[in-house]
N, C-alpha and C positions, 0 to 999 in steps of 0.2 A: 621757641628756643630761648635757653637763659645764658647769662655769661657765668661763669665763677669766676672772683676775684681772691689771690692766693692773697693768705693772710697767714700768721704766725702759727694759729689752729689749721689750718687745711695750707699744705704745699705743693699737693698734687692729690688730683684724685680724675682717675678712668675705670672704665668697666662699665659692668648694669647692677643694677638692684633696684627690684620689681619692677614698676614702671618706664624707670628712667635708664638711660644710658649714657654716660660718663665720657668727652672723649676730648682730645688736643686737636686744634686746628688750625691754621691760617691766622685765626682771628684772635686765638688764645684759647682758653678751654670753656668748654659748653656744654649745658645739659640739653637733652631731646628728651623727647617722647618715643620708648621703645616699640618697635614697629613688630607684632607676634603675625606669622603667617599660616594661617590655617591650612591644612589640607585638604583639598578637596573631598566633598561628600557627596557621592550618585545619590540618584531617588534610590536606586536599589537598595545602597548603604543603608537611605536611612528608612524603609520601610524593615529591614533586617533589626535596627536599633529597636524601631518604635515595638516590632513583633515580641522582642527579647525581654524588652522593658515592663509587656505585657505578663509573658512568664515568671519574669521576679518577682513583680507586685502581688502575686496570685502564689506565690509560693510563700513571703512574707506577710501574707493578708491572715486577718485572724479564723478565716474561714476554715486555713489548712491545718488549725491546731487539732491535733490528733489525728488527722491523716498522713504526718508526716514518716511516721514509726512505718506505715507501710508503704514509702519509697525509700527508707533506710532499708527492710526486707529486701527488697527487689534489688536494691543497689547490693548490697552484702551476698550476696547468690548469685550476681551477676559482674566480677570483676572483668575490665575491659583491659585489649592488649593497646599498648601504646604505637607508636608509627615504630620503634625499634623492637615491636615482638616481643614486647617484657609483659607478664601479667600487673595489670595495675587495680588496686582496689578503687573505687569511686565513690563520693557522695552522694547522700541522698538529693542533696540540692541538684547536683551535676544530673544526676541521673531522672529525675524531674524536668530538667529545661530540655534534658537530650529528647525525651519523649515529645515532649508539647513542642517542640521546635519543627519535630516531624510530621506532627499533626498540624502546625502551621502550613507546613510544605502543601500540605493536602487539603489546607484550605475547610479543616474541619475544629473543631470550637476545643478549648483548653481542656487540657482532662483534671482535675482535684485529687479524685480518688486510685493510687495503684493500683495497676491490671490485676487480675488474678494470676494471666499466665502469662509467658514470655519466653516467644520462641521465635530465632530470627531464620530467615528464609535468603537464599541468593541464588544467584542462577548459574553458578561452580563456574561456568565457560560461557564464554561467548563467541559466536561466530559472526563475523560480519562480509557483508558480499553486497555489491553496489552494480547497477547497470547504467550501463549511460547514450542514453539515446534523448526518444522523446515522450512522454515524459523521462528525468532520472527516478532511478529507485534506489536506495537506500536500508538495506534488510538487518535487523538485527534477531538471532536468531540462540537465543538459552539452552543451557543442555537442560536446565530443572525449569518446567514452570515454577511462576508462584500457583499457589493458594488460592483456595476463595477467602474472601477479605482481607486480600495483600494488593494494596498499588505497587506499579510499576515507575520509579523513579530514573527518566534519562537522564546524562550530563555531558556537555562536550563543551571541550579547551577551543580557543578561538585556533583555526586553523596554523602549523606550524611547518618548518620545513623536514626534507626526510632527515631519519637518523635518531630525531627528538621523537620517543613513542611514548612519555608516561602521560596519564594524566594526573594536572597539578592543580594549585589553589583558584588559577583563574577559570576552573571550570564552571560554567552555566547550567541550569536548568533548559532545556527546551523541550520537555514533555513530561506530563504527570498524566499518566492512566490510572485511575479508581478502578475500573472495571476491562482490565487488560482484555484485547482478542485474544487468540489461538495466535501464536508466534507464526513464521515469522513476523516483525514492525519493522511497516516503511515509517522510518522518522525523518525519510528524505526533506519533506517540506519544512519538517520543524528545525532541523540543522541548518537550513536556508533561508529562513525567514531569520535565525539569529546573524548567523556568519555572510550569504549570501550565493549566488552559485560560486560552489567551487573548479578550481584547476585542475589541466593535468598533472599529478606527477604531487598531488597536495596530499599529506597525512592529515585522516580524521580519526581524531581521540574521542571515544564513546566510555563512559562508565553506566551501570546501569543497577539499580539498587532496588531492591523488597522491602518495602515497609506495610505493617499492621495496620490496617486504618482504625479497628478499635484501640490498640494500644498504641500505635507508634513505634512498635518495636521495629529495627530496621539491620537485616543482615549487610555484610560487609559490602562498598560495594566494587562492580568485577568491571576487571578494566579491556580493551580491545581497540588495536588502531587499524584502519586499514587506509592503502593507497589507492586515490582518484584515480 
């Protein structure tokens, strides 16, 4: 901590600028050292940063020169609707990370070169239906399977009260199938190993998404809550 002593040139002076912070007190006026508070960062966060970090550099790497004109193709044929249902046209860059991000999901290695094709897949409905005994079961149940070479991506919001049915941004991962069974999925264990046993009278929010594992292409995904 410094003093400032008021002089003909400086009569007052508060606030911050950069570093410092400016301010009157008890003692007369004084400069500090401005105190910045970070936000916290999960491991989650930052394995999602590192993953991301990995996408740009491989999209700016000298590798992708000339393969870029075919995810400008793919993005220019494929405009995406935004959260308000507007068609929106995308980037090739955009439409580059959105792929490799999904192949990240799936735990399989960057892609460089545009698909050839690109066709997303979703399961139109979902049904859900739960038992509760001993074991619980947890059934999730598609009106459309996927595909052969379509993972099956879960997601579920941490447990909410009734009345709240969407799912939102806090939703998790707790299940990535590569090689989906025959529907119905108990994902009972996987929801509990995130959240923990649930209550009676609790809403569980399920999203459930088809991605390409050669491409990454990934249909919208479809939402369904049911009560404990």
């Amino acid at each position: 901590m410094a003093k400032i002593q008021p002089s003909v040139l400086i009569d007052d002076i508060r606030g911050t600028a950069g570093s410092c912070t400016f301010q009157l007190n008890a003692t007369g006026r004084v400069v500090r050292g401005r105190i910045v508070r970070r936000a916290y960062v999960s491991p989650a966060q930052q394995i999602q940063r590192a993953q991301m970090a990995l996408v740009t550099a491989l999209w700016k790497s000298y590798s992708m020169y000339g393969l870029r004109y075919g995810w400008l193709a793919l993005a220019q044929a494929n405009p995406k609707y935004d959260r308000f249902h507007v068609l929106r046209p995308i980037t090739a860059s955009q439409f580059f990370a959105q792929a490799n991000r999904n192949r990240q999901t799936l735990g399989q290695t960057l892609l460089a070169t545009a698909p050839s094709t690109w066709v997303a897949e979703n399961p139109t409905t979902l049904t859900l239906s739960r038992t509760i005994g001993t074991p619980n079961h947890l059934y999730v149940t598609p009106a459309t399977n996927p595909s052969a070479g379509y993972a099956v991506v879960t997601r579920a919001t941490p447990p909410k009260s009734q009345g709240i049915g969407d799912i939102d941004t806090s939703a998790k991962i707790i299940r990535v199938d590569l090689s989906p069974a025959s529907p119905p999925w108990d994902i009972y264990s996987d929801w509990a190993a995130m959240f923990g046993t649930p209550t009676v009278d609790l809403n569980i929010h399920l999203s459930v998404t088809y991605i390409e594992i050669a491409s990454g292409c990934a249909g919208p995904a479809i939402s369904k809550s049911v009560t404990w």
